[in-house]
VEXMI-623703 format. One record per atom (N, C-alpha, C): residue number from 1; residue in three letters; atom name; x, y, z. Coordinates in pm, 1 decimal. Atoms other than C-alpha are relative to their C-alpha. Layout:
ATOM    k    r   a         X         Y         Z
ATOM  NUM  ALA  CA         X         Y         Z
...
This chain:
ATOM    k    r   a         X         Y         Z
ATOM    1  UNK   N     -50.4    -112.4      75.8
ATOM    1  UNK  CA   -4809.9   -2958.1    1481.2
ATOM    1  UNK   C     120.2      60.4      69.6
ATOM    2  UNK   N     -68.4     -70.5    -110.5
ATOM    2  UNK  CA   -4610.7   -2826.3    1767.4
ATOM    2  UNK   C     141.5     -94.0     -30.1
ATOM    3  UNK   N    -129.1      65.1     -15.9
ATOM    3  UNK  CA   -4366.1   -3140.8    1736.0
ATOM    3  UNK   C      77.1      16.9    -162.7
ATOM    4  UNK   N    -122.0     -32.9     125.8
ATOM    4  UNK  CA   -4272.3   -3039.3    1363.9
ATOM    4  UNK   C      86.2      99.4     -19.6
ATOM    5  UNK   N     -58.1    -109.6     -42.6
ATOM    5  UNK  CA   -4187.3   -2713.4    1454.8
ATOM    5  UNK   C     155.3     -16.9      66.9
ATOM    6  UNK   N    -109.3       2.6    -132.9
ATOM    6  UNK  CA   -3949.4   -2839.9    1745.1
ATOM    6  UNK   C      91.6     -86.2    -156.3
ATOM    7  UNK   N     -67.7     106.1      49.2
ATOM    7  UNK  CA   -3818.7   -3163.6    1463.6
ATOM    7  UNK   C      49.5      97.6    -125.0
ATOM    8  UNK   N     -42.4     -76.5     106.4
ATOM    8  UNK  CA   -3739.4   -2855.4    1195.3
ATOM    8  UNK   C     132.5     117.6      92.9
ATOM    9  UNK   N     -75.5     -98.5     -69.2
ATOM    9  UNK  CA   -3567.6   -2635.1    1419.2
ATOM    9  UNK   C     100.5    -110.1      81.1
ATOM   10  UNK   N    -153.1      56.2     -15.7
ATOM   10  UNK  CA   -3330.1   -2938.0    1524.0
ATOM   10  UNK   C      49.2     -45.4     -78.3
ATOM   11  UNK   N    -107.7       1.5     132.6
ATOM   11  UNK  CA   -3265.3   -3017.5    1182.4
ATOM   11  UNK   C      69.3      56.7     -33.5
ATOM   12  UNK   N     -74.1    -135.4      30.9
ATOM   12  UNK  CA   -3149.6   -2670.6    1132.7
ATOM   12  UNK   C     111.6      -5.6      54.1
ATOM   13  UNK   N    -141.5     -28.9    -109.4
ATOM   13  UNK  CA   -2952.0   -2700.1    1439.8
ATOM   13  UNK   C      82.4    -100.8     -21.1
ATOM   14  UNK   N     -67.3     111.4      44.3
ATOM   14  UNK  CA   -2801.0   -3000.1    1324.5
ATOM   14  UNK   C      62.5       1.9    -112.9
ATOM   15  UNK   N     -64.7      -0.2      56.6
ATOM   15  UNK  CA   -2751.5   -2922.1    1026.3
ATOM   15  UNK   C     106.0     128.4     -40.3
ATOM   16  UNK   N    -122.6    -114.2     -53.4
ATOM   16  UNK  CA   -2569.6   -2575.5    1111.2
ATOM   16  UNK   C     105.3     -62.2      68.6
ATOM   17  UNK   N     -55.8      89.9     -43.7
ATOM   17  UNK  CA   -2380.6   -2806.6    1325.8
ATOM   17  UNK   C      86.3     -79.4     -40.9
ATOM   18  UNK   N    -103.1      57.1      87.4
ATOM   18  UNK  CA   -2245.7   -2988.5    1046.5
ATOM   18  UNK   C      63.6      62.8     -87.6
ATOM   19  UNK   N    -141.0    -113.4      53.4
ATOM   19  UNK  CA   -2099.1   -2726.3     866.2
ATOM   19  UNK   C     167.5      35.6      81.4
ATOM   20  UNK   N     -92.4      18.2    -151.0
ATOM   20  UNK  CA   -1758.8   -2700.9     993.6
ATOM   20  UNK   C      47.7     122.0     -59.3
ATOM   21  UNK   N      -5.5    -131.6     -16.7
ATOM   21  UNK  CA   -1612.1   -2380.7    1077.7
ATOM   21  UNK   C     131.8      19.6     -14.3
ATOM   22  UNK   N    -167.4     -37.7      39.9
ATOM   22  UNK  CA   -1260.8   -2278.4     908.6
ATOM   22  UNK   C      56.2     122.2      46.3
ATOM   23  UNK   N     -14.4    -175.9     -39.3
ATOM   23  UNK  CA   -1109.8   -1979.0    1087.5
ATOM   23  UNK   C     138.8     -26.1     -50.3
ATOM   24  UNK   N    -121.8     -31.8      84.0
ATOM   24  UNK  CA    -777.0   -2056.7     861.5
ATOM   24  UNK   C     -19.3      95.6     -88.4
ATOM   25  UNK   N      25.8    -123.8     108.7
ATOM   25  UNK  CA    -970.9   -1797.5     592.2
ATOM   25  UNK   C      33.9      82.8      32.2
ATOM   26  UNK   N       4.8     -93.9     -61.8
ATOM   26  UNK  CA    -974.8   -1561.5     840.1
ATOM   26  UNK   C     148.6      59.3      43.9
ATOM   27  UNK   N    -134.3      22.8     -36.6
ATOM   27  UNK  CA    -633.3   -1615.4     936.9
ATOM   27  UNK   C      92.0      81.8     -60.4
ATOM   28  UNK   N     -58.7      10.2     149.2
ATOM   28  UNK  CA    -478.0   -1614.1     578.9
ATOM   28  UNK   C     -11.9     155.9     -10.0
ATOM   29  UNK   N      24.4    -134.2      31.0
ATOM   29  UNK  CA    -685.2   -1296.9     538.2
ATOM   29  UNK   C     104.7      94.6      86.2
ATOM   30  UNK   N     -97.1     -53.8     -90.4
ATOM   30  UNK  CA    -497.2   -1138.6     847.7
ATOM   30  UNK   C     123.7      56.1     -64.7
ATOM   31  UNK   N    -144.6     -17.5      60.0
ATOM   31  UNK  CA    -171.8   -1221.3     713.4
ATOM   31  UNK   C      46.0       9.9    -122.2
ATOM   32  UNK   N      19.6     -85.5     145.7
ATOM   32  UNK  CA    -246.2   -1108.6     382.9
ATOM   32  UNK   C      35.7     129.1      16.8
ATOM   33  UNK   N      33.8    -109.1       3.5
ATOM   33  UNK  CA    -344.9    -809.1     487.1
ATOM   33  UNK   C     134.0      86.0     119.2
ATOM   34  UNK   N    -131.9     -53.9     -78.8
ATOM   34  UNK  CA     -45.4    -762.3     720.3
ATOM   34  UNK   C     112.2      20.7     -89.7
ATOM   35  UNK   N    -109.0       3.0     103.8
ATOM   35  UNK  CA     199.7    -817.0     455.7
ATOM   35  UNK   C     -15.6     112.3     -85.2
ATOM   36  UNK   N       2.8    -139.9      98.4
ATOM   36  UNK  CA      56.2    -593.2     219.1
ATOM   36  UNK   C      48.6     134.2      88.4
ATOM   37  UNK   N      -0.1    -126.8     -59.8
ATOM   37  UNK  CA      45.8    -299.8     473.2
ATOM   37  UNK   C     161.3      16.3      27.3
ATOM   38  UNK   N    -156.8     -46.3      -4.8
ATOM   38  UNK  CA     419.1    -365.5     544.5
ATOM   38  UNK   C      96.0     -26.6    -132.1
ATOM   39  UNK   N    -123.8     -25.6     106.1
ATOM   39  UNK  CA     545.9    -380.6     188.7
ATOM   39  UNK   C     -69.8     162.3     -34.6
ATOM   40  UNK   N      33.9    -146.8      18.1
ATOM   40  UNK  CA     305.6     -53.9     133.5
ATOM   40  UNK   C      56.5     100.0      88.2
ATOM   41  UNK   N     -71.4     -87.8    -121.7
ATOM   41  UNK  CA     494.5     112.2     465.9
ATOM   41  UNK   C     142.0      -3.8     -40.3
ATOM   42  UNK   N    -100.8      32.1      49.6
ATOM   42  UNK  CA     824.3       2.8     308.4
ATOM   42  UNK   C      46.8      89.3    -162.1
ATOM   43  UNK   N     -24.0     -32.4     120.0
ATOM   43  UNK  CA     772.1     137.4     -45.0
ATOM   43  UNK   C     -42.1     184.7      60.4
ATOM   44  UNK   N      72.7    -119.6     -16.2
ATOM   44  UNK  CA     590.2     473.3     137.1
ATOM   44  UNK   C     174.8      93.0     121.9
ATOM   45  UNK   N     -65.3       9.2     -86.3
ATOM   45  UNK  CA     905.6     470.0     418.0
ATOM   45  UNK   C     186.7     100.2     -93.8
ATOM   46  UNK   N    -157.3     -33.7      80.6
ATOM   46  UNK  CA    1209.5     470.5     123.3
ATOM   46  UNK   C     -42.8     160.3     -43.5
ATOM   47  UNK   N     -10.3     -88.8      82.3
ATOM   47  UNK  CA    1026.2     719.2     -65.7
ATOM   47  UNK   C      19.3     184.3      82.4
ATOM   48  UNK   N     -31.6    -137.0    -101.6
ATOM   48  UNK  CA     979.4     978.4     250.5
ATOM   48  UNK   C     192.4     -11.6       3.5
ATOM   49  UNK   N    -117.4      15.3     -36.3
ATOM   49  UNK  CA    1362.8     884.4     276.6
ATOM   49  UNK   C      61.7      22.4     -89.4
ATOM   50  UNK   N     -87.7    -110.0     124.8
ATOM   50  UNK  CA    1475.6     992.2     -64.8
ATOM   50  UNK   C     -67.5     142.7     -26.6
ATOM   51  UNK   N      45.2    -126.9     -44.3
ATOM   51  UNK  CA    1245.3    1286.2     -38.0
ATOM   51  UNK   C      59.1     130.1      70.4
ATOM   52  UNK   N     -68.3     -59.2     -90.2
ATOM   52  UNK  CA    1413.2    1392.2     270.5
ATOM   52  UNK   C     146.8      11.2     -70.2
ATOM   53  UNK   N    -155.0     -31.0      62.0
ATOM   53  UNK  CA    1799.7    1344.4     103.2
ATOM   53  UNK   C     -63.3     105.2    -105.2
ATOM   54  UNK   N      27.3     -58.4     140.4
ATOM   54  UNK  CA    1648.6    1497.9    -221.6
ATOM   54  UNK   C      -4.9     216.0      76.6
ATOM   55  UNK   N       2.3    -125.6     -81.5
ATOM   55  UNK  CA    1542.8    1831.7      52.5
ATOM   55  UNK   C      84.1      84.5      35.2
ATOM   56  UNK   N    -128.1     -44.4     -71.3
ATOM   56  UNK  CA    1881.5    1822.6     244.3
ATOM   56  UNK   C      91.6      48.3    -114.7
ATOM   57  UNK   N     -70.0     -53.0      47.3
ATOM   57  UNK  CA    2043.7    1848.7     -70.9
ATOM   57  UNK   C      -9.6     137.8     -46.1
ATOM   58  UNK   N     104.7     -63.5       5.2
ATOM   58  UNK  CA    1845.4    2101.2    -175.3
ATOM   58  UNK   C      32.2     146.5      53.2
ATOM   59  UNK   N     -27.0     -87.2     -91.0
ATOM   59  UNK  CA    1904.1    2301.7      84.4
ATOM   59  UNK   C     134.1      49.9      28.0
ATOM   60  UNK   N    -100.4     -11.6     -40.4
ATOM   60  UNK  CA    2258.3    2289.7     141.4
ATOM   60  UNK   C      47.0      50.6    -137.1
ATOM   61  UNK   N     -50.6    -114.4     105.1
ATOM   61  UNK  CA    2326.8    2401.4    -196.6
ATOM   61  UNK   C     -68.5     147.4     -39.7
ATOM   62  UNK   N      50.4    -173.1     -11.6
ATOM   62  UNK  CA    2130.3    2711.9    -145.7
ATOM   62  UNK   C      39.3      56.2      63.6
ATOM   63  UNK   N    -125.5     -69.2     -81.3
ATOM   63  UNK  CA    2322.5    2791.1     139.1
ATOM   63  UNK   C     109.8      13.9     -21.4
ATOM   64  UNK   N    -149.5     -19.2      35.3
ATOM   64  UNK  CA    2633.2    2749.5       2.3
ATOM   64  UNK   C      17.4     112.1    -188.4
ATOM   65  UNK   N     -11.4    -126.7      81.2
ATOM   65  UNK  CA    2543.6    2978.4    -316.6
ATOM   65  UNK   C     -91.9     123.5      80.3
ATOM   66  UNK   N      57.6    -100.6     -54.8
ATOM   66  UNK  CA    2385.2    3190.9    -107.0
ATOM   66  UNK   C     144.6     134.2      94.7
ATOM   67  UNK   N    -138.4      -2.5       2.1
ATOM   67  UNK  CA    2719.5    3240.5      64.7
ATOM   67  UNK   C      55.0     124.9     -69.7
ATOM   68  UNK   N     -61.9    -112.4      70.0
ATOM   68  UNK  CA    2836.5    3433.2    -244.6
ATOM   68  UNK   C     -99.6     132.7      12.2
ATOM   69  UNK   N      34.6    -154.9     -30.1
ATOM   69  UNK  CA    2584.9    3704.2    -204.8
ATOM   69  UNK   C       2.6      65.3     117.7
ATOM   70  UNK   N     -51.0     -78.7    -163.7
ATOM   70  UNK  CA    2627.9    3780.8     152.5
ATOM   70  UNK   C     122.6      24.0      49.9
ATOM   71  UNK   N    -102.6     -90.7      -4.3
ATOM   71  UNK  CA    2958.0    3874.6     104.1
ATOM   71  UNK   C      70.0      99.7     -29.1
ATOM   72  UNK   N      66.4    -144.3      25.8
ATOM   72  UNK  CA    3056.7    4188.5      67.5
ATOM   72  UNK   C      84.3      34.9    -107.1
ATOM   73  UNK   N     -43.6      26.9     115.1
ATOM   73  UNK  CA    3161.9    4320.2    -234.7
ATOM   73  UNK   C      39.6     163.4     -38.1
ATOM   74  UNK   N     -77.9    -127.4      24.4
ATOM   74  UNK  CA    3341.1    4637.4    -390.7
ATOM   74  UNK   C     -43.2      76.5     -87.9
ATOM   75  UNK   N      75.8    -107.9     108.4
ATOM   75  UNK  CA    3138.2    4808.8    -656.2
ATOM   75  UNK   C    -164.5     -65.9      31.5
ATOM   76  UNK   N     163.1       3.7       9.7
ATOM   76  UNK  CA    2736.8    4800.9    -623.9
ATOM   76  UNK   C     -81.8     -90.2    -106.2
ATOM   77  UNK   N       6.1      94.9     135.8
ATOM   77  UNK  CA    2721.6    4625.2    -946.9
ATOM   77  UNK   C       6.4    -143.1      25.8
ATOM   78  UNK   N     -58.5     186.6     -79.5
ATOM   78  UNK  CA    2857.7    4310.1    -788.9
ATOM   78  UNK   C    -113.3     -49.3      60.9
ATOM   79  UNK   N      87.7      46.6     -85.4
ATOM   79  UNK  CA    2576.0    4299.4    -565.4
ATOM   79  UNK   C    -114.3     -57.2     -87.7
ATOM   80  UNK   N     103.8      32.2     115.4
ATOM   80  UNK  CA    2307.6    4300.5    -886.3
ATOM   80  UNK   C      62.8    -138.0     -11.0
ATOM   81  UNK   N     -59.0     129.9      76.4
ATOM   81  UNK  CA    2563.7    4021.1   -1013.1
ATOM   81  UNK   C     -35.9    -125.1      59.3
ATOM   82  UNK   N      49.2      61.4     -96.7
ATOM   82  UNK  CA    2524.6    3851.5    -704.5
ATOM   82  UNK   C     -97.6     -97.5      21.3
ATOM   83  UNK   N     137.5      39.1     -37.6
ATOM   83  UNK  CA    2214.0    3825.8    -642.8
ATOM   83  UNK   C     -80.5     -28.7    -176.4
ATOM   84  UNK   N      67.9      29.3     127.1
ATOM   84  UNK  CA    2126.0    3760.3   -1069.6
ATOM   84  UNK   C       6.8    -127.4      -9.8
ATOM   85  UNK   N     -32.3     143.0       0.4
ATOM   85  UNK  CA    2355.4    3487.0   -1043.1
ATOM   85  UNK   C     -83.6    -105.0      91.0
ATOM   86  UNK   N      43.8      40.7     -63.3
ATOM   86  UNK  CA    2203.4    3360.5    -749.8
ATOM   86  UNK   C    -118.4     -82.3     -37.4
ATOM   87  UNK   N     133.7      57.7      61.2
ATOM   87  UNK  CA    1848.0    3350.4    -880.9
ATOM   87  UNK   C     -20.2    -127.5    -123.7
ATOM   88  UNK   N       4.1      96.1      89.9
ATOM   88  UNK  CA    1952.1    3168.0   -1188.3
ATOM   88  UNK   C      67.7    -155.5      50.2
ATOM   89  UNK   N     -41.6     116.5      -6.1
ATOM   89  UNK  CA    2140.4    2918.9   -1023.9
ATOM   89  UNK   C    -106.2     -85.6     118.1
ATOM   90  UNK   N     106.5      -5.1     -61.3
ATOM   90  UNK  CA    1819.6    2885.2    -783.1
ATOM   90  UNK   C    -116.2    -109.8    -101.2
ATOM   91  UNK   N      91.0      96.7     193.1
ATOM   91  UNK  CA    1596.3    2823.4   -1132.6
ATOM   91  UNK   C      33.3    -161.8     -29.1
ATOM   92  UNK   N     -62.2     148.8      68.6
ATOM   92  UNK  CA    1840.1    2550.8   -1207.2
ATOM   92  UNK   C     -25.1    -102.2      78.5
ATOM   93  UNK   N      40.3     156.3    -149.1
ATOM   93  UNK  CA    1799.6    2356.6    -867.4
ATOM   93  UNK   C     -79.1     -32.9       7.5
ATOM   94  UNK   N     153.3      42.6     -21.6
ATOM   94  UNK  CA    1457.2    2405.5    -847.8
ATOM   94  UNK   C     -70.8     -89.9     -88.8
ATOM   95  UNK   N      61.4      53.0     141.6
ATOM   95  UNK  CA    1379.6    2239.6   -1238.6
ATOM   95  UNK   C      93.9    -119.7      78.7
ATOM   96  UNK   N     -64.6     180.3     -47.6
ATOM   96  UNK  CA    1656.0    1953.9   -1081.5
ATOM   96  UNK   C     -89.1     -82.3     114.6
ATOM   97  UNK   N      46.3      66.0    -167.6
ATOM   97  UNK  CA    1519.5    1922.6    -735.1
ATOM   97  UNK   C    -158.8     -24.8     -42.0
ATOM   98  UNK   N      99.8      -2.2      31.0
ATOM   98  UNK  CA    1165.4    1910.0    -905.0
ATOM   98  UNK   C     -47.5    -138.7    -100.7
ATOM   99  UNK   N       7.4      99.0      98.3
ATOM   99  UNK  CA    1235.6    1648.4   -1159.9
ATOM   99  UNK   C      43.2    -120.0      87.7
ATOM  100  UNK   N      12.4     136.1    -119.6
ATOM  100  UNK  CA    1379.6    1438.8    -846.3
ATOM  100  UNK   C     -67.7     -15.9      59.5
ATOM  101  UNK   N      88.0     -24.0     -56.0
ATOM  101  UNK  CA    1102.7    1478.7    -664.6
ATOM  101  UNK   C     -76.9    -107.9    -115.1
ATOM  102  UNK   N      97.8      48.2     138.8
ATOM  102  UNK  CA     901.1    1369.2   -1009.9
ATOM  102  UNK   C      29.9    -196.5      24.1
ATOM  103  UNK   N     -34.6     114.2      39.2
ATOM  103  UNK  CA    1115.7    1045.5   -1038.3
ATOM  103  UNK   C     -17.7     -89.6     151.9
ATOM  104  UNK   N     104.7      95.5    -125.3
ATOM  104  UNK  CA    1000.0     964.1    -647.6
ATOM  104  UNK   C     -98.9     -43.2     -19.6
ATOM  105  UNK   N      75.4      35.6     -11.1
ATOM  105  UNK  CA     678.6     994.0    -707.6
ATOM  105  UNK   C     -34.2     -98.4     -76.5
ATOM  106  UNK   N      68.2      38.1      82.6
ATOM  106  UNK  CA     640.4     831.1   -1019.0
ATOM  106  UNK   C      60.7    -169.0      17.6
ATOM  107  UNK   N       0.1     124.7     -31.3
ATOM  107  UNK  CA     859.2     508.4    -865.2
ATOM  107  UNK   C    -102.9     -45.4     157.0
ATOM  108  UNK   N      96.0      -5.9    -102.9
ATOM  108  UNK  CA     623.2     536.4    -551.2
ATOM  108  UNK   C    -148.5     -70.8    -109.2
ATOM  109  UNK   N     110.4      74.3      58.5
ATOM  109  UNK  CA     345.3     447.6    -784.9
ATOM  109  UNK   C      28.5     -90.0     -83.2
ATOM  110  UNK   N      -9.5     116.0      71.8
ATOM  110  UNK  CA     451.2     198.7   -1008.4
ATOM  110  UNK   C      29.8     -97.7      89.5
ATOM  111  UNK   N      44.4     149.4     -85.2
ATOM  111  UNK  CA     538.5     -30.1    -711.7
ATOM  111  UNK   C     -94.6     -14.0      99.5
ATOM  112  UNK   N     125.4     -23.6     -68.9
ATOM  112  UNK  CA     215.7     111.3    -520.0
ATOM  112  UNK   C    -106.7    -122.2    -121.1
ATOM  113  UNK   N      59.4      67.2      69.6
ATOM  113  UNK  CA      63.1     -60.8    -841.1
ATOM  113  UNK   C      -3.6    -129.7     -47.5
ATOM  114  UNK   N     -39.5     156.3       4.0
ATOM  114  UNK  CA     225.9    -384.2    -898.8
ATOM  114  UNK   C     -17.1     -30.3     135.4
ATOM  115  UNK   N      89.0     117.8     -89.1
ATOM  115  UNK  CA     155.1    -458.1    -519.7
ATOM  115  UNK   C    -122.4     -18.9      16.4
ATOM  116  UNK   N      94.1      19.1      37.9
ATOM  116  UNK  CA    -186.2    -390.4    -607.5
ATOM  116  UNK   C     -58.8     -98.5     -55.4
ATOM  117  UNK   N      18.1      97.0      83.6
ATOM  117  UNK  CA    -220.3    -606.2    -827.3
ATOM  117  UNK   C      49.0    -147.7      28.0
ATOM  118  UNK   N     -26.8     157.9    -108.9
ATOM  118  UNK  CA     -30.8    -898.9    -682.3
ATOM  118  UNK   C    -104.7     -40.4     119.5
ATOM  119  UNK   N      82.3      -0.6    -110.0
ATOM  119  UNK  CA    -261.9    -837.9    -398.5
ATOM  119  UNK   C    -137.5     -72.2    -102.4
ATOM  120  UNK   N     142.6     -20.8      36.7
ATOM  120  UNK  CA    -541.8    -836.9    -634.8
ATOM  120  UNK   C     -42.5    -137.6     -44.2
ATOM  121  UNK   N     -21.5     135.1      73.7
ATOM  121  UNK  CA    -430.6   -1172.0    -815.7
ATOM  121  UNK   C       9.4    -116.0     130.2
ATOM  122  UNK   N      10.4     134.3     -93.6
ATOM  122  UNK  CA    -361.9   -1353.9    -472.5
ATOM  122  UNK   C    -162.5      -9.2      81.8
ATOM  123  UNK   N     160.8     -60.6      -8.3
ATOM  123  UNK  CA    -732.9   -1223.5    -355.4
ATOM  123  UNK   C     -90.6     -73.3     -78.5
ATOM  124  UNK   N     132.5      65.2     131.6
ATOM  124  UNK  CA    -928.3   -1393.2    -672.1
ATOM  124  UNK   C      52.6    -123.1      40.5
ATOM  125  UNK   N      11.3     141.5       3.6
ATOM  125  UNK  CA    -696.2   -1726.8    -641.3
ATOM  125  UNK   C     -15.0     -29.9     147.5
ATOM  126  UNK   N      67.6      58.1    -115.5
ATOM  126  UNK  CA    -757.7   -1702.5    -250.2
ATOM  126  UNK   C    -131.4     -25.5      56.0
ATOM  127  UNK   N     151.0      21.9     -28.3
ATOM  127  UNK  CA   -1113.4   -1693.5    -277.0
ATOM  127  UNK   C     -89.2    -112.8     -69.8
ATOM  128  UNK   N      57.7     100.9      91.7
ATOM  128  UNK  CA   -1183.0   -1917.5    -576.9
ATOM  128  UNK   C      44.6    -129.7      75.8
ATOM  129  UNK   N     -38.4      74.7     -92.7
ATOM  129  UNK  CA   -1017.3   -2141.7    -325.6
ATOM  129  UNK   C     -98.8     -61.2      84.8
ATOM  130  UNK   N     126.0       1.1     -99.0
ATOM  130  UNK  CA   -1242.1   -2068.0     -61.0
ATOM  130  UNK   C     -84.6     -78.7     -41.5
ATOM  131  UNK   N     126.1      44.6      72.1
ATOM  131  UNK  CA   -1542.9   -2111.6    -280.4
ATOM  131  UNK   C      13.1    -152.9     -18.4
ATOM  132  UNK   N      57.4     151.9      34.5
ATOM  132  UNK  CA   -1465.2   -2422.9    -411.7
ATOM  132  UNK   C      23.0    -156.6     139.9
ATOM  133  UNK   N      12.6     137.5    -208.1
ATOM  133  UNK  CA   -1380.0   -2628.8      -9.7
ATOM  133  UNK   C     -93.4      53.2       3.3
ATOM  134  UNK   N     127.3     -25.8    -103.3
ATOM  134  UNK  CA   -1663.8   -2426.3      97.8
ATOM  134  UNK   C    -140.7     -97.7    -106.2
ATOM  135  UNK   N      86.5      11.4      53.5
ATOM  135  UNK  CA   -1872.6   -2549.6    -203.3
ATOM  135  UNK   C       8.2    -181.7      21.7
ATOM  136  UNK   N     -44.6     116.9     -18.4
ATOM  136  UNK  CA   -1719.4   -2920.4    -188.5
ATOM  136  UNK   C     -47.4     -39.1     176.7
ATOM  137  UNK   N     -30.1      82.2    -178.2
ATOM  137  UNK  CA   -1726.0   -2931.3     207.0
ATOM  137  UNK   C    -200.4      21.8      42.3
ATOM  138  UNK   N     162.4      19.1       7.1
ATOM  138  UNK  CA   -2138.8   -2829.8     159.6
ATOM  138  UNK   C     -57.3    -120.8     -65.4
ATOM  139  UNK   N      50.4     122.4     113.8
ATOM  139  UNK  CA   -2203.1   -3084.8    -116.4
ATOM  139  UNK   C      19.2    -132.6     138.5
ATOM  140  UNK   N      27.0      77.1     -53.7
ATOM  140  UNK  CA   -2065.3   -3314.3     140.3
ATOM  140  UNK   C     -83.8      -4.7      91.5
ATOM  141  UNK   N     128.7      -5.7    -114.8
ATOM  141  UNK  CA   -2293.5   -3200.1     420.1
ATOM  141  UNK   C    -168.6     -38.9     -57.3
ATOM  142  UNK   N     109.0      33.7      93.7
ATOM  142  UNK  CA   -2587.0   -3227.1     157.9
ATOM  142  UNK   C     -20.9    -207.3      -0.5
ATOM  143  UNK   N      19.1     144.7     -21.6
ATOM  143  UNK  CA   -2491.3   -3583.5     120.6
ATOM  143  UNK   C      22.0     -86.0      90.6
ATOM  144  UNK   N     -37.9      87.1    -117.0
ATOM  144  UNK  CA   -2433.8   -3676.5     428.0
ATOM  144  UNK   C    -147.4       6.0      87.7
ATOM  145  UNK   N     145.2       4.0     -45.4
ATOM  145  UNK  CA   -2792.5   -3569.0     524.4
ATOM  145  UNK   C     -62.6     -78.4     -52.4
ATOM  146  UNK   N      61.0      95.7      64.0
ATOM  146  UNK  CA   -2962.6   -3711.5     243.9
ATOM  146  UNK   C      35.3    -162.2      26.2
ATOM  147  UNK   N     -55.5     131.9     -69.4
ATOM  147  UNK  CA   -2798.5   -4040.6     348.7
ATOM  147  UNK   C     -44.4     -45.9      97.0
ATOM  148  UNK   N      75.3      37.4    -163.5
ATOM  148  UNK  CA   -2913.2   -4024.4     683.6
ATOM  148  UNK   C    -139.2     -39.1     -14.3
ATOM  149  UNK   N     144.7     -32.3      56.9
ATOM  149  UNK  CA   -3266.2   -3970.4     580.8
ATOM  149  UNK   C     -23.4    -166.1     -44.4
């Protein structure tokens, strides 16, 4: 009884043994997964980078109408004017600088989504891959036992 025990447990080990061990999946996966992260750092990289111009501009034309109200002016009235004008031309930047802002985000996600999806499509045909060597490279281990036998 003792020796079927031992003659099952080196079949096992034998036939674990004959499985062969692909660390190209693993690999692939790697450099899958590297690629993606640097076209996602790339698409995340531009958009901080028109963000930032979109800011500077932003900014520099508030300082430069700002300008007109901090200078000084000759009737009291002027100053209201000033500072009315100011606000409205404020309004106007903010609905611009808001709608550029808009047209970041909204190209930030449409190619956040198509590499998704490319990802998602090379993912199914890299696995159905897998599956079918891994299923093929078993079948042969199957018959390469039964054979022996």
């Amino acid at each position: 009884m003792a020796t079927a025990s031992t003659d099952f447990t080196k079949y096992v080990s034998d036939m674990m043994a004959s499985f062969p061990v692909d660390t190209s999946a693993m690999t692939e996966a790697f450099k899958t997964s590297a690629a993606m992260g640097d076209k996602l750092s790339k698409v995340a990289l531009d958009a901080a980078e028109q963000s930032t111009e979109i800011s500077s501009k932003w900014t520099k034309d508030t300082l430069s109408k700002l300008g007109d109200v901090t200078t000084a002016k000759d009737e009291p009235t002027d100053y209201t004017k000033a500072m009315t004008d100011f606000a409205s031309a404020q309004a106007e930047m903010a609905a611009e600088t808001m709608a550029a802002f808009a047209e970041v985000a909204k190209k930030v996600q449409m190619e956040t989504v198509e590499l998704m999806m490319a990802a998602g499509k090379e993912a199914t045909e890299e696995a159905t891959a897998a599956v079918k060597k891994a299923t093929a490279d078993a079948t042969n281990v199957v018959k390469q036992a039964t054979a022996a036998e």
